[in-house]
C-alpha positions in Angstrom: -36.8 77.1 -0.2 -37.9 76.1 3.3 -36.9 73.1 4.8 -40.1 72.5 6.6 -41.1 72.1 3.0 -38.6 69.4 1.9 -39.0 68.0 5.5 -43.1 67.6 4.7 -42.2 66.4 1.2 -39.5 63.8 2.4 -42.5 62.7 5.0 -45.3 62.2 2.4 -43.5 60.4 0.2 -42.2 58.0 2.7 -45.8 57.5 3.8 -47.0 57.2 0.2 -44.1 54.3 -0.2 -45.1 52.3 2.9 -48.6 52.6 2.0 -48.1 51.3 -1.7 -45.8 48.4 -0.2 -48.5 47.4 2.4 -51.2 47.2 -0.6 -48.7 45.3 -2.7 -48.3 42.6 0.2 -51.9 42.6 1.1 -52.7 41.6 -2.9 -50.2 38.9 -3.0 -52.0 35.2 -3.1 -50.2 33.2 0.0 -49.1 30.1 -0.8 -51.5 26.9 0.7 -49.4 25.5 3.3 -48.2 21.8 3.3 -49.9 19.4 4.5 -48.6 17.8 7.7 -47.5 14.1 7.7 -47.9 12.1 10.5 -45.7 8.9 10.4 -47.7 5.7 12.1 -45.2 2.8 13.2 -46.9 -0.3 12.3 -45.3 -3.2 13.2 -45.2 -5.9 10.2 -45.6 -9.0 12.2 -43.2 -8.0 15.2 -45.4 -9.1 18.4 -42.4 -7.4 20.0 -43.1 -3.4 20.2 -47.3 -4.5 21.4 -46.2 -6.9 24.2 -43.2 -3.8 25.4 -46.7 -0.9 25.5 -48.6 -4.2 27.1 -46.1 -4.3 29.7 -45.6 -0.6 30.0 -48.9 -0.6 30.8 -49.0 -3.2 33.0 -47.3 -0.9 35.9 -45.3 -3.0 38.7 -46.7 -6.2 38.0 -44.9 -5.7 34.8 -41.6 -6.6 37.0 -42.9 -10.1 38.1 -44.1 -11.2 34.7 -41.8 -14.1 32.7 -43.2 -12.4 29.5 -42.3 -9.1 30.4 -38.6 -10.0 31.6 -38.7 -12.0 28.3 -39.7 -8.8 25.9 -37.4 -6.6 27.3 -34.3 -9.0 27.8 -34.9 -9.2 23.7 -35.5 -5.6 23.2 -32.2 -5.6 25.0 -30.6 -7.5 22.8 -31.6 -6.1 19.7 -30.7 -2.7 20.5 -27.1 -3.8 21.5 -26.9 -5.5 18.1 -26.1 -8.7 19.4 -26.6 -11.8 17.0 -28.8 -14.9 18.0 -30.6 -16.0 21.3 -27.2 -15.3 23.2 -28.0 -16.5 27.4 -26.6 -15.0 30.3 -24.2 -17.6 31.7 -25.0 -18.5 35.4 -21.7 -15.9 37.1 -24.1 -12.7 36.1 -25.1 -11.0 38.7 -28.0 -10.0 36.5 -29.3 -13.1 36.1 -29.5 -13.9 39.8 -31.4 -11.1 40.5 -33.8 -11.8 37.8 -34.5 -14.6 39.6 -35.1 -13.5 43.6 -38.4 -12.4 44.5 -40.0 -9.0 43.9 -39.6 -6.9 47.0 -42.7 -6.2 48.5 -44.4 -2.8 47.2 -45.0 -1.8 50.6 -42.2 0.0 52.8 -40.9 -2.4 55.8 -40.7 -1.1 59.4 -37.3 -0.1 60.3 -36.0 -2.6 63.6 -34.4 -0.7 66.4 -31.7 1.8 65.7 
C-alpha cells in the first residue's frame, strides 16, 4: 500500500481522537467553586487594636499624643511577651526622649557654613 494512505489514515484518526476528547471535556459538569471566606478581626473588648488605627490615622499629631505613646508602648509590650505593666527605669535613653519636645514639622534654616 501507499503511505500517503497510512499517513492520511494515521491523520484522521488523530483528528477524530482530539475531537472526541474535546466533546468529552465540554460535557463534563464543572464543579461550583468554593466560596471565599473572608476572616474579620473583631476585637472582643480590646480598646487596644481601635485606639492603634485611631492613632494611625491621626498622622504626626499621633507623635505628641500621651494616648498614643500609651497604645503603642503596650502594643510593644505585648508583642515582646513581656508580663505585667513593666516601666522603663529613668537611665533609658528611650524614655528621655519620650519626654523632649516634638521637633518642629517644618525644616530650620541652616546658620552659616
Amino acid at each position: 500500500m501507499d503511505t500517503k494512505l497510512f499517513a492520511r489514515i494515521g491523520a484522521g484518526a488523530f483528528v477524530a481522537i482530539a475531537l472526541t476528547m474535546s466533546v468529552l471535556q465540554l460535557r463534563e459538569e464543572r464543579p461550583e467553586p468554593l466560596p471565599e471566606v473572608f476572616t474579620v478581626f473583631e476585637p472582643d473588648g480590646d480598646p487596644l487594636p481601635a485606639q492603634l488605627r485611631a492613632c494611625a490615622a491621626m498622622g504626626e499629631l499621633a507623635l505628641s499624643s500621651s494616648d498614643c505613646r500609651a497604645a503603642w508602648a503596650e502594643k510593644r509590650r505585648r508583642f515582646l511577651g513581656q508580663e505585667g505593666e513593666a516601666s522603663t527605669p529613668a537611665s533609658d535613653p528611650a524614655a528621655q526622649v519620650s519626654d523632649a519636645p516634638a521637633p518642629p514639622s517644618q525644616p530650620q534654616p541652616e546658620k552659616g557654613l
